[in-house]
LUMSESE-170551 format. One record per residue (C-alpha): x, y, z; residue in three letters; residue number from 1. Coordinates in nm, 2 decimals. Example, Ala and Ser with C-alpha at 12.3 -4.5 7.8 and 13.67 -1.06 7.14 Angstrom:
// residues 2
<pt u="1.23" v="-0.45" w="0.78" residuo="ALA" num="1"/>
<pt u="1.37" v="-0.11" w="0.71" residuo="SER" num="2"/>
***
This chain:
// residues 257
<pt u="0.00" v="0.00" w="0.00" residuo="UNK" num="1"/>
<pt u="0.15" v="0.32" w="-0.08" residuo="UNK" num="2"/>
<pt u="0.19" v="0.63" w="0.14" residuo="UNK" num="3"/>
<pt u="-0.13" v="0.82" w="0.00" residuo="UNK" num="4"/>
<pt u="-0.34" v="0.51" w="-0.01" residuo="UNK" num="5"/>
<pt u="-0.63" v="0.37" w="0.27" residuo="UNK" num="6"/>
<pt u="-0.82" v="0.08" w="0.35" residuo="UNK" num="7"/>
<pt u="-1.10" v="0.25" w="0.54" residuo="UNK" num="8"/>
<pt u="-1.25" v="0.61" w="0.49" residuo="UNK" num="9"/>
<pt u="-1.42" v="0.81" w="0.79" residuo="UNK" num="10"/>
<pt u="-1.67" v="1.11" w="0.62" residuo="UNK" num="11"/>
<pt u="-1.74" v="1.32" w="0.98" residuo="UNK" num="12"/>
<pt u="-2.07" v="1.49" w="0.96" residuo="UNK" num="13"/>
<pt u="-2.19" v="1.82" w="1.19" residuo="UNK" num="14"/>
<pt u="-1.98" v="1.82" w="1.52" residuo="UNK" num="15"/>
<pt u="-1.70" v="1.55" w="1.42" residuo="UNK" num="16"/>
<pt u="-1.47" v="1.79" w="1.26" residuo="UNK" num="17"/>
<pt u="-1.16" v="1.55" w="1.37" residuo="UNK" num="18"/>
<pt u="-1.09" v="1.17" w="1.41" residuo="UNK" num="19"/>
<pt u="-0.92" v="1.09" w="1.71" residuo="UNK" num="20"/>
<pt u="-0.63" v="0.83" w="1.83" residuo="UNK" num="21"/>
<pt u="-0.56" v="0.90" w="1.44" residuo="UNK" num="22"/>
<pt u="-0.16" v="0.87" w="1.41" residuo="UNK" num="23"/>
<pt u="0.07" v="0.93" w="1.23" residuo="UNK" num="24"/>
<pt u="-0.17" v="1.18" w="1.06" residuo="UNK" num="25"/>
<pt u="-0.05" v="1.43" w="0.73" residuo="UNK" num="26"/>
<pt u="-0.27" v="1.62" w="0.53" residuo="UNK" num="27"/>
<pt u="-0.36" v="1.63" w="0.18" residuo="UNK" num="28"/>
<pt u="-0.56" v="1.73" w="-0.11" residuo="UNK" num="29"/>
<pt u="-0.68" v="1.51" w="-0.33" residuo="UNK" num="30"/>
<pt u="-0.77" v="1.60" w="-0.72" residuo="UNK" num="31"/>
<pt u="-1.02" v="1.47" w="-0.85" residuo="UNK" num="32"/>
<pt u="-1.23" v="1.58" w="-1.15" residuo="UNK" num="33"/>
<pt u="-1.49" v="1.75" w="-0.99" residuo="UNK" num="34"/>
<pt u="-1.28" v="1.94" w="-0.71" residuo="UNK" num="35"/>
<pt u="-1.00" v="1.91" w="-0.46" residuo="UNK" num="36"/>
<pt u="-1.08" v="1.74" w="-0.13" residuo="UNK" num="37"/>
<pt u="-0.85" v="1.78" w="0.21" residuo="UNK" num="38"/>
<pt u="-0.82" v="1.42" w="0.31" residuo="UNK" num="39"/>
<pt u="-0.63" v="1.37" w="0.64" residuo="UNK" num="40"/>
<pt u="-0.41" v="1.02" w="0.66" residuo="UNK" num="41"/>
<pt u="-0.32" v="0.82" w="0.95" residuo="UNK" num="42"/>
<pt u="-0.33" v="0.49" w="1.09" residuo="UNK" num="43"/>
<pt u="-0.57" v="0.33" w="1.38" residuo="UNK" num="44"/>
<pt u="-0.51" v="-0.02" w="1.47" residuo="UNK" num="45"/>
<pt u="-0.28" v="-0.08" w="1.20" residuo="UNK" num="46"/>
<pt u="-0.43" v="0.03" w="0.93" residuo="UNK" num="47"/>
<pt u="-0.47" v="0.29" w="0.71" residuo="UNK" num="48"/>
<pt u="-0.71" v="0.56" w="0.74" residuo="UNK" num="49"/>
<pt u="-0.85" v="0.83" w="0.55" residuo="UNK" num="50"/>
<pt u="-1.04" v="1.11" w="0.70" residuo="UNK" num="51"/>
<pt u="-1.25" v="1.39" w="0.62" residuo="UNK" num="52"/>
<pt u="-1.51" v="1.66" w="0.74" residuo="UNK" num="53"/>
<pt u="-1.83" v="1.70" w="0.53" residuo="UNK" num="54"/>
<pt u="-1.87" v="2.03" w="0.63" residuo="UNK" num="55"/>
<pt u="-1.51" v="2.14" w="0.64" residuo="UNK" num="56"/>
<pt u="-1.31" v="2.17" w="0.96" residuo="UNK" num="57"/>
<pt u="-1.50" v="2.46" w="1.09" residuo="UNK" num="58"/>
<pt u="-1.85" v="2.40" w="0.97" residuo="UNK" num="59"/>
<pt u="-1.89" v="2.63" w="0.65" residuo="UNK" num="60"/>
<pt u="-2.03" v="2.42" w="0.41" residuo="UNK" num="61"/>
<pt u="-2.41" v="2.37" w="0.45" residuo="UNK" num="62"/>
<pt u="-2.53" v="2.04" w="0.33" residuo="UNK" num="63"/>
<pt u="-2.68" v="2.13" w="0.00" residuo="UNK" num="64"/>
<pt u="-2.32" v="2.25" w="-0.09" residuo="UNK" num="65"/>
<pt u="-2.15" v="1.98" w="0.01" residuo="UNK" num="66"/>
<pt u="-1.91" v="1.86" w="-0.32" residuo="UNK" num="67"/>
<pt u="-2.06" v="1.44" w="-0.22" residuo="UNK" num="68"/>
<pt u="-1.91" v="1.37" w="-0.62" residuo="UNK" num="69"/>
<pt u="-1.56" v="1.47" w="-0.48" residuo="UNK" num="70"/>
<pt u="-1.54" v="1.35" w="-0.14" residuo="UNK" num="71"/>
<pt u="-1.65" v="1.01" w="-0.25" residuo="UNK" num="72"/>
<pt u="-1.42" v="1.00" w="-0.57" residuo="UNK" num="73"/>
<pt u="-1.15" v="1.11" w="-0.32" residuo="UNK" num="74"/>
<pt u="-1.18" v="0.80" w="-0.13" residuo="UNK" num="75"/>
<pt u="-1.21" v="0.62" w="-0.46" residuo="UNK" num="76"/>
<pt u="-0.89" v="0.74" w="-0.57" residuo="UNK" num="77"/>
<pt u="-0.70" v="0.61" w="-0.22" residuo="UNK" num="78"/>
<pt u="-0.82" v="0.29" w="-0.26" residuo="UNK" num="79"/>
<pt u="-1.10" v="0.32" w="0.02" residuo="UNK" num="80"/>
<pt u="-1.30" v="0.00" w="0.01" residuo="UNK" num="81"/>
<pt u="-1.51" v="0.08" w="0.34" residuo="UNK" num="82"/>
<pt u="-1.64" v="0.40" w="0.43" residuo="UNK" num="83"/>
<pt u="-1.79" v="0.49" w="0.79" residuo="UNK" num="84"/>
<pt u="-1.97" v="0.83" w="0.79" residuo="UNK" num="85"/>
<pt u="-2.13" v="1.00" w="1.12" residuo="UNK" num="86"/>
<pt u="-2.44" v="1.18" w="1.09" residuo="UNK" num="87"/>
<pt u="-2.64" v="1.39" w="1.35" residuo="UNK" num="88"/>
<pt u="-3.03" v="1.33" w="1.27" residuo="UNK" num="89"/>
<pt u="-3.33" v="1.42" w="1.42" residuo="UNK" num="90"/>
<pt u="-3.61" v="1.19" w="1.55" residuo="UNK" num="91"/>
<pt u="-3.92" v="1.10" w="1.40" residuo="UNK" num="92"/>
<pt u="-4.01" v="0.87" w="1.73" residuo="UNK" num="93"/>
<pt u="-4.04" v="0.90" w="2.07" residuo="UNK" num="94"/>
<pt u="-3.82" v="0.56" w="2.17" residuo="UNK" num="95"/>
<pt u="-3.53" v="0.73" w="1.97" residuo="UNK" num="96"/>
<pt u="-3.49" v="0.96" w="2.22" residuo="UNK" num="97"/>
<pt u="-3.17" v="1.23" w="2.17" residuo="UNK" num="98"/>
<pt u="-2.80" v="1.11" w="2.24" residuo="UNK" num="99"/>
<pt u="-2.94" v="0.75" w="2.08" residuo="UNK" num="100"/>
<pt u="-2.71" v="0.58" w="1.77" residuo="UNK" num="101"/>
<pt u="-2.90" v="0.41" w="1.52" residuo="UNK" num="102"/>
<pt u="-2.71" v="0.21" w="1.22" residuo="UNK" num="103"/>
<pt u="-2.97" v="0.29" w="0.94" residuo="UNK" num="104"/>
<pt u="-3.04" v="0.05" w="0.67" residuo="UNK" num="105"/>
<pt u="-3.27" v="0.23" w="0.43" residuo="UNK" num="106"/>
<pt u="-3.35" v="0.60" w="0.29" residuo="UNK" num="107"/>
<pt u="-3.61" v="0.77" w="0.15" residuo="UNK" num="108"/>
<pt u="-3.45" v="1.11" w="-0.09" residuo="UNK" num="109"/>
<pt u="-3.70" v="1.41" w="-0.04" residuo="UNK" num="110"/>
<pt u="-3.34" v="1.62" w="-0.18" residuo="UNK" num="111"/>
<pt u="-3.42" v="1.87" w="-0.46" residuo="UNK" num="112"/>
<pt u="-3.14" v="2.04" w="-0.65" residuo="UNK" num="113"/>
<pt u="-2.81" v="1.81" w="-0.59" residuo="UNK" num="114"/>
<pt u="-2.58" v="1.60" w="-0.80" residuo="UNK" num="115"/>
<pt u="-2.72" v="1.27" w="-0.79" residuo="UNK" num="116"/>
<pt u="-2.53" v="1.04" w="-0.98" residuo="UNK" num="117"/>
<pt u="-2.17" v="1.01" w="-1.15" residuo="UNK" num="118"/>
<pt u="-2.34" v="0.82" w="-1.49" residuo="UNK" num="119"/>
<pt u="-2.52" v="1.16" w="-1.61" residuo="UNK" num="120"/>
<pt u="-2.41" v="1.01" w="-1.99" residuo="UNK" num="121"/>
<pt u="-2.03" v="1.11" w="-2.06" residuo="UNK" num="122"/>
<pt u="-1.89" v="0.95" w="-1.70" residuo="UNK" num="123"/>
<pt u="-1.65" v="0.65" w="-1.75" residuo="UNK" num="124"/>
<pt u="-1.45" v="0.50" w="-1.49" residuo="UNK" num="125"/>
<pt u="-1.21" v="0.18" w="-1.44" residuo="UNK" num="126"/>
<pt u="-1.37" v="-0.06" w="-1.19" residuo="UNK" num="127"/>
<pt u="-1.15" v="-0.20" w="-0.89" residuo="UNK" num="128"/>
<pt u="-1.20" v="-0.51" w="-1.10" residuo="UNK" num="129"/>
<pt u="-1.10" v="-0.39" w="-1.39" residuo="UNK" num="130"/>
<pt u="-1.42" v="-0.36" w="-1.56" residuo="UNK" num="131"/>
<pt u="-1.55" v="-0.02" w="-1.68" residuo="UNK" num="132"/>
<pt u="-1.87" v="0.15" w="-1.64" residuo="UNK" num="133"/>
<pt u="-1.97" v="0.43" w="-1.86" residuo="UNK" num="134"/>
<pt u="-2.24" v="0.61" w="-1.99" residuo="UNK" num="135"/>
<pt u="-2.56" v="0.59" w="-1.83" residuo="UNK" num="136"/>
<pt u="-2.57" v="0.34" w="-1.56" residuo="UNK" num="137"/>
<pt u="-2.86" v="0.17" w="-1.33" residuo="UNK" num="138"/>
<pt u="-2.75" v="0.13" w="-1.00" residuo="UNK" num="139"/>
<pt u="-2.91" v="-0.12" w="-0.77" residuo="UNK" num="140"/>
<pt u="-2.97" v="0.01" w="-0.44" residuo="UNK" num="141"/>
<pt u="-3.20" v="-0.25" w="-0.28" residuo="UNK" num="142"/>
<pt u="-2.94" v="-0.24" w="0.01" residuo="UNK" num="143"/>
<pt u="-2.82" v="0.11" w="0.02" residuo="UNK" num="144"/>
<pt u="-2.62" v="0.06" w="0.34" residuo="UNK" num="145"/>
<pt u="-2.35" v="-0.20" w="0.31" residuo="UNK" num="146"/>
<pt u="-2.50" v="-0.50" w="0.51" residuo="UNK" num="147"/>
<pt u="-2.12" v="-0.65" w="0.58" residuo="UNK" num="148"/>
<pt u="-2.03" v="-0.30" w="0.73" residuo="UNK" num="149"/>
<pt u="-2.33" v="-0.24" w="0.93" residuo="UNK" num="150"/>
<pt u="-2.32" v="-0.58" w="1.13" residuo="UNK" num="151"/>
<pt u="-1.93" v="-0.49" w="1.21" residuo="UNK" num="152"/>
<pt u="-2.05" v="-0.12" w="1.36" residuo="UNK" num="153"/>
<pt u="-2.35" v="-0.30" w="1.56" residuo="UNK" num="154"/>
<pt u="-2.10" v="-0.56" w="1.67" residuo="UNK" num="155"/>
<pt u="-1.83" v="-0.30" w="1.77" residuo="UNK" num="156"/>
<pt u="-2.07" v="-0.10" w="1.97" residuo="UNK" num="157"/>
<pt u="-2.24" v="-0.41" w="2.11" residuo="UNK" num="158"/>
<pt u="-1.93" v="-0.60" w="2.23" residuo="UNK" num="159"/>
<pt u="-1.79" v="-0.17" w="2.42" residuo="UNK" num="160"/>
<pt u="-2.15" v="-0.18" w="2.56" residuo="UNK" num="161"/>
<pt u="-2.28" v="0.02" w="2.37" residuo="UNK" num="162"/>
<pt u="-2.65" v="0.07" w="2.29" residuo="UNK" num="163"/>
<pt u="-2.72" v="0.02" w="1.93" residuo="UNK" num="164"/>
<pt u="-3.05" v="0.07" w="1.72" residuo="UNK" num="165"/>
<pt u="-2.99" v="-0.16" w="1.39" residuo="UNK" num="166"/>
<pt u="-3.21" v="-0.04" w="1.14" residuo="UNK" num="167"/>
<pt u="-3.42" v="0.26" w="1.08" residuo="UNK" num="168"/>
<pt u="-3.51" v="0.48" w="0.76" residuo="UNK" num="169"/>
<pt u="-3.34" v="0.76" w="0.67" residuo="UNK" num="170"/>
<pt u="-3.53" v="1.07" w="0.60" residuo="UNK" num="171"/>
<pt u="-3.27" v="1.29" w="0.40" residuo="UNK" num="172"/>
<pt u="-3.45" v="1.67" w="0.34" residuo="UNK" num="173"/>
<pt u="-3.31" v="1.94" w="0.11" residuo="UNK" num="174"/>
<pt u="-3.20" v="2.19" w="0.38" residuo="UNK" num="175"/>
<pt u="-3.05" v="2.39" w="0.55" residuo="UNK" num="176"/>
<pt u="-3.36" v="2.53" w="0.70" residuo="UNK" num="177"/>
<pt u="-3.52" v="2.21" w="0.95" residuo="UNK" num="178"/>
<pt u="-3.83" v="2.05" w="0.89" residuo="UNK" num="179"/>
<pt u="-4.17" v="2.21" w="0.89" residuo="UNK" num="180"/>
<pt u="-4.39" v="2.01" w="1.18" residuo="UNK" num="181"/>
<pt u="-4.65" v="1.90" w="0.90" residuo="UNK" num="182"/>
<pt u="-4.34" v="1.76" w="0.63" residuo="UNK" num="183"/>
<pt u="-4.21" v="1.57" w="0.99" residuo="UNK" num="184"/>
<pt u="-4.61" v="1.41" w="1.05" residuo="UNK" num="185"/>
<pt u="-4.59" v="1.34" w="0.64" residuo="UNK" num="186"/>
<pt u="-4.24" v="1.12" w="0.69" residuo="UNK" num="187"/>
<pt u="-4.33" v="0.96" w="0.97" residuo="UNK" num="188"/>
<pt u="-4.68" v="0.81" w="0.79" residuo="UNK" num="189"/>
<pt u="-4.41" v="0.73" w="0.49" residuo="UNK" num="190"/>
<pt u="-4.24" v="0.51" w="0.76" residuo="UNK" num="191"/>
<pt u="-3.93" v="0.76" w="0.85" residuo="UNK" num="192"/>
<pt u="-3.78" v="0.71" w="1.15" residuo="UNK" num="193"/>
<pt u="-3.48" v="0.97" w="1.13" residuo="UNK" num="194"/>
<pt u="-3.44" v="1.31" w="0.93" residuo="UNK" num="195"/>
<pt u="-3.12" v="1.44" w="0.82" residuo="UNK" num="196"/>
<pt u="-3.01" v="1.63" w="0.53" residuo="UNK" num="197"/>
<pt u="-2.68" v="1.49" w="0.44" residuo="UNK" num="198"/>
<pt u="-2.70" v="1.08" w="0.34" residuo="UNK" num="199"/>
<pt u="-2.82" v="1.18" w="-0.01" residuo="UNK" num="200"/>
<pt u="-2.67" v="1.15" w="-0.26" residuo="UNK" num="201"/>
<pt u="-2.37" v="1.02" w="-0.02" residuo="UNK" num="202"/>
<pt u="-2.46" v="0.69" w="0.03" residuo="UNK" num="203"/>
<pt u="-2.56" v="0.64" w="-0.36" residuo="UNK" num="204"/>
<pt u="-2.25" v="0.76" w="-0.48" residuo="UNK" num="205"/>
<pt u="-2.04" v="0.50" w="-0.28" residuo="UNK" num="206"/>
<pt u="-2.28" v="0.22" w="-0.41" residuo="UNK" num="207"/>
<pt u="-2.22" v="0.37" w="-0.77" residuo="UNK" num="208"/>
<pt u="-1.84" v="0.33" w="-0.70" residuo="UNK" num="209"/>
<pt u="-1.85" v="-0.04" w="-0.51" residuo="UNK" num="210"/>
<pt u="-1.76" v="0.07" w="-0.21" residuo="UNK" num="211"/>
<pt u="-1.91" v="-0.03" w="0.10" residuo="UNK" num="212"/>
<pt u="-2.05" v="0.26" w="0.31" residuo="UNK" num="213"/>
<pt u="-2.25" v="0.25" w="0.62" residuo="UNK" num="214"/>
<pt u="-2.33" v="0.53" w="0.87" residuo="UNK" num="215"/>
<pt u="-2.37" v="0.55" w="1.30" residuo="UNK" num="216"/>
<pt u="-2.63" v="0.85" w="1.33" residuo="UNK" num="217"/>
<pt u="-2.66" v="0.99" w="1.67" residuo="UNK" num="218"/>
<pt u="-2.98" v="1.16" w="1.75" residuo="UNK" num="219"/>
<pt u="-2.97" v="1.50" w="1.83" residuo="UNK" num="220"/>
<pt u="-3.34" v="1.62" w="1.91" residuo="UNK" num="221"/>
<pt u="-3.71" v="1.54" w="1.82" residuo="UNK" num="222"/>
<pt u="-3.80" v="1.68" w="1.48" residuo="UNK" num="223"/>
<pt u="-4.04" v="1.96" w="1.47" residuo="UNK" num="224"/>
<pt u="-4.35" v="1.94" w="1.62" residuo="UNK" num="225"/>
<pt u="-4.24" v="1.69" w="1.86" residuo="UNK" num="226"/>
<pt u="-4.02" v="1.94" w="2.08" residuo="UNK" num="227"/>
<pt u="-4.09" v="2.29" w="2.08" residuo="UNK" num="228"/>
<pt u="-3.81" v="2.44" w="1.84" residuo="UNK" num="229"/>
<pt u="-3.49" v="2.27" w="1.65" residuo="UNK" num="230"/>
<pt u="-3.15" v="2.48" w="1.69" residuo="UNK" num="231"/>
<pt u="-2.85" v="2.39" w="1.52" residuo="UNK" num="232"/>
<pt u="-2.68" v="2.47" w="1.90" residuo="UNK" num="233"/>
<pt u="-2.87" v="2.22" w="2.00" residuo="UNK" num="234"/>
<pt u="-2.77" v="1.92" w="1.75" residuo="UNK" num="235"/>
<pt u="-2.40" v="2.03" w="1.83" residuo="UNK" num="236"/>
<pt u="-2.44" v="2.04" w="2.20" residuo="UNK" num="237"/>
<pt u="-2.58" v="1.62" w="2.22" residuo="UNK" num="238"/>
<pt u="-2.38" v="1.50" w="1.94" residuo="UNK" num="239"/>
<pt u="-2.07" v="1.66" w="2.15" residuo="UNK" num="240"/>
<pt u="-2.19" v="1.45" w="2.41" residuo="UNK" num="241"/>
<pt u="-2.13" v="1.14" w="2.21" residuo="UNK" num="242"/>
<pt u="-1.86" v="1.22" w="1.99" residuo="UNK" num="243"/>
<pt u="-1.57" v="1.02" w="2.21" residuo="UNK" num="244"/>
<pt u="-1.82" v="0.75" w="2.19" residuo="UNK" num="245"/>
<pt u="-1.88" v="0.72" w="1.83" residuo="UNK" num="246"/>
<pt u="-1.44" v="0.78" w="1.79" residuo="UNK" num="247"/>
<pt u="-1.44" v="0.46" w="1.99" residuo="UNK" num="248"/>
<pt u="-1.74" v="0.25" w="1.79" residuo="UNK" num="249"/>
<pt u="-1.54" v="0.38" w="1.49" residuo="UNK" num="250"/>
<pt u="-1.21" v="0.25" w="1.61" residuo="UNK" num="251"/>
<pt u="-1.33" v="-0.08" w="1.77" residuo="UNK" num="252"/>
<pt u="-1.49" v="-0.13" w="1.39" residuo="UNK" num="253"/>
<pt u="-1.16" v="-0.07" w="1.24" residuo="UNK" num="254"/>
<pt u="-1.02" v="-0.34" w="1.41" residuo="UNK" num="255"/>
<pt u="-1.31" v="-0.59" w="1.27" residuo="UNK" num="256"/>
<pt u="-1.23" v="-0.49" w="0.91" residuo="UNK" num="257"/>
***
């Protein structure tokens, strides 16, 4: 493996701006045809790591600008083959109380205006295989999440003692604005059980590129309507209470791959 190349990705979402017990760690950009990505290299348990903030390091990208086509072909082009993201998500029931983790294994996109796909006609790329996709592909995405992925992140948390929640929908909204209290009653008769604005088109992309993605969303409040207002304060304020935690599911899952 060669000194700009990983094993394992980590994509930190709103209040996980840095991986820790990450060593050895150096900084770089990666090119890639649809932008440069900062992509911080390291090692946990032996391995080779590849880490970077969806938001940048200081929060200043809202997640309808978020560049998903680069930071996925970033991780591509290190020779990622698993990818753990962290997301902070709102609650569309009262047993997922804030400060919970869930491992979600399906999504429903209610995104407008982002960049869905890499196969919009002209795309062509070489396969880890070798084979080539090009043109206008159909991805399947019966099982967005990776299934081999998920079970090592429930087992991880499970053997630390760690509450887990395996399974739940994924409710992924345009933003940034929150929810209005009558689109959160609409997604939970839809069968949401989480709202969120960043897994799309993140995890569609990585399923478009063969590379197995799963994500440990900790909840951060009731959506609107259930509580009486949603602050962005507040989603940093319980996901800070976690964020050793999920640096500790993460690493423990490292060690399973």
């Amino acid at each position: 493996m060669g000194k700009y190349e990983a094993e394992i990705g980590i994509i930190g979402g709103s209040g996980f701006y840095e991986l820790f017990n990450l060593m050895n760690k150096e900084t770089i950009n990666v090119e890639t045809p649809f932008g440069s990505v900062s992509v911080e290299i390291g090692e946990i348990a032996d391995k080779k790591v590849a880490f970077l903030a969806r938001h940048g390091k200081a929060h200043t990208v809202p997640p309808h600008k978020v560049n998903y086509k680069a930071n996925a072909m970033s991780m591509f082009k290190l020779g990622v083959s698993y990818v753990i993201a962290t997301n902070a998500v709102g609650s569309l029931r009262e047993h997922l109380a804030p400060g919970a983790i869930v491992i979600p294994n399906q999504i429903i996109d209610f995104t407008k205006n982002r960049d869905y796909t890499f196969f919009n006609g002209s795309f062509s790329i070489k396969m880890r295989d070798g084979s080539i996709k090009k043109g206008v592909v159909h991805t399947d995405v019966t099982e967005p999440y990776c299934e081999e992925l998920r079970r090592k992140i429930i087992n991880a948390a499970s053997a630390a003692g760690y509450k887990i929640h395996d399974g739940g929908v994924y409710v992924c909204t345009e933003g940034p604005r929150f929810e209005t209290p009558a689109e959160i009653n609409f997604f939970k008769m839809i069968g949401g059980d989480l709202v969120g604005m960043t897994a799309s088109p993140e995890v569609f992309l990585f399923k478009e590129l063969e590379i197995c993605y799963a994500s440990i969303c900790v909840v951060t409040n009731y959506a609107a309507g259930m509580q009486k207002r949603v602050t962005h304060e507040e989603v940093l304020e319980i996901f800070n209470k976690r964020k050793k935690d999920i640096a500790e599911i993460i690493k423990k899952t490292i060690k399973l791959i």
